[in-house]
N, C-alpha and C positions, 0 to 999 in steps of 0.2 A: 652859206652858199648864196641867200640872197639877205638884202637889208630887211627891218620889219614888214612885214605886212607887202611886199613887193612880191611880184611875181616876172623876175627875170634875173639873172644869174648878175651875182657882182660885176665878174669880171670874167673874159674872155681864158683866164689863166683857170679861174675856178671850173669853169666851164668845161674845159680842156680838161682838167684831172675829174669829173665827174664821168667823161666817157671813155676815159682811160679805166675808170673802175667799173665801167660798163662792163668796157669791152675785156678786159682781163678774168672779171667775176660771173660774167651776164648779166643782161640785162633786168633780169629777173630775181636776181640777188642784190641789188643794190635798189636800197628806198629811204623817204623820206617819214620819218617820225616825229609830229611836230607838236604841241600842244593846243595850237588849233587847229590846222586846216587838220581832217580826216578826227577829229576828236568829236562828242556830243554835242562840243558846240555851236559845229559846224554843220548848219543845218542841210539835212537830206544828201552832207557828204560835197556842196557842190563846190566850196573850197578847195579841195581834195581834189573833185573834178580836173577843174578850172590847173590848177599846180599841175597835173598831171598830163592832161591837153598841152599846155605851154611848156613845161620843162623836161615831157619825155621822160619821166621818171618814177613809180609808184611811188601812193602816201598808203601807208599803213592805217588801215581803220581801227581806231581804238576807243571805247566805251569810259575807262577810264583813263584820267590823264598819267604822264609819266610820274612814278617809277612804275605804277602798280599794270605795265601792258605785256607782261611776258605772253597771257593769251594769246592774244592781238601779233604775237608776232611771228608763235604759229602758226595761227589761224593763215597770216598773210603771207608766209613761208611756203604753207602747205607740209610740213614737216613734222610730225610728232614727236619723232625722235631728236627734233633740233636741239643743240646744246649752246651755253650762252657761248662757248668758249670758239665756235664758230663764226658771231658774230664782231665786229669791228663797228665798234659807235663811235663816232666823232660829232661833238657840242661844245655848245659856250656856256653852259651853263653846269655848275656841281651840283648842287642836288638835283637836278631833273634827269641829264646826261651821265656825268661822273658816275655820281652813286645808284642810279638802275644798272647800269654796264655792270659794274664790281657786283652790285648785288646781285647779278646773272652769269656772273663770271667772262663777261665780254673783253674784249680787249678795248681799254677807251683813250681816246683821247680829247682834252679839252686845247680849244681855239678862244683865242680871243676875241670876242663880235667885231665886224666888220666897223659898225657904229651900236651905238646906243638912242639914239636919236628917231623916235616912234614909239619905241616899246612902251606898253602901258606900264602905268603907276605900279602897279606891285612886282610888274618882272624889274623895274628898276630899284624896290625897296630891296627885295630876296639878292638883288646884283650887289648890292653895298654890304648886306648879311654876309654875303659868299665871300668876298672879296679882304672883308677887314675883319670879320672873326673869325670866318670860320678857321684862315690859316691858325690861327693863336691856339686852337683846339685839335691841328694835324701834330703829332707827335713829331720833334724835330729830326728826327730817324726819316721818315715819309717825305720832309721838308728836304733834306740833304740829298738825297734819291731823287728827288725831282728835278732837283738843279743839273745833277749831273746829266738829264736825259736833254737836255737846253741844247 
């Protein structure tokens, strides 16, 4: 929804379906899950802040980074009873995105990034893991089912 480390929305079209899923889900059901802003790293949250101030949007505060934030997403829910199967994750990334969603039972979708062009050194190491093994280890079953959803 936005390039690295930016804080303002791609595009006018992204833009546009973020408050389409505002306004269909509320306000309140729709957030930002990120691996920095609203994470530990992000100190006293002001990351988070700042994202949220500008794009109108909650970040989810989370202690640990993705997959390990089902806490975190109650807590930011306010739901106890939340099930993953209510939620709708959409990322660019498989193991951070993908595989929390499934490992929660979420409905997930992976995007391809906007660019890659910012992102630190190890989100672009884990991007070339993801991209050129990992398929070789999706069981061709998974691989055929996914074409078809193209």
């Amino acid at each position: 929804m936005t390039l690295p480390y930016k804080k303002e929305f791609f595009s006018k079209q992204i833009e546009d379906s973020i408050r389409n899923c505002q306004d269909h889900f509320g306000k309140e059901n729709v957030a930002i899950l990120s691996n920095s802003a609203g994470s530990k790293d992000d100190k006293e949250y002001k990351e988070a802040g700042l994202i949220e101030e500008l794009l109108g949007i909650p970040v989810v505060l989370h202690i640990m980074k993705k997959p390990a934030v089902w806490e975190d997403l109650v807590l930011h829910f306010g739901n106890n009873e939340l099930e993953g199967s209510q939620i709708v994750l959409v990322g660019d990334r498989i193991l951070s995105d993908v595989v929390m969603g499934n490992k929660y039972g979420m409905l997930t979708f992976r995007v391809q990034p906007f660019t890659t062009q910012g992102e630190n050194f190890m989100v672009k190491i884990l991007r070339v893991f993801e991209d050129s093994v990992l398929p070789k280890m999706i069981p061709l079953k998974c691989r055929e089912k996914s074409k078809e959803h193209k």
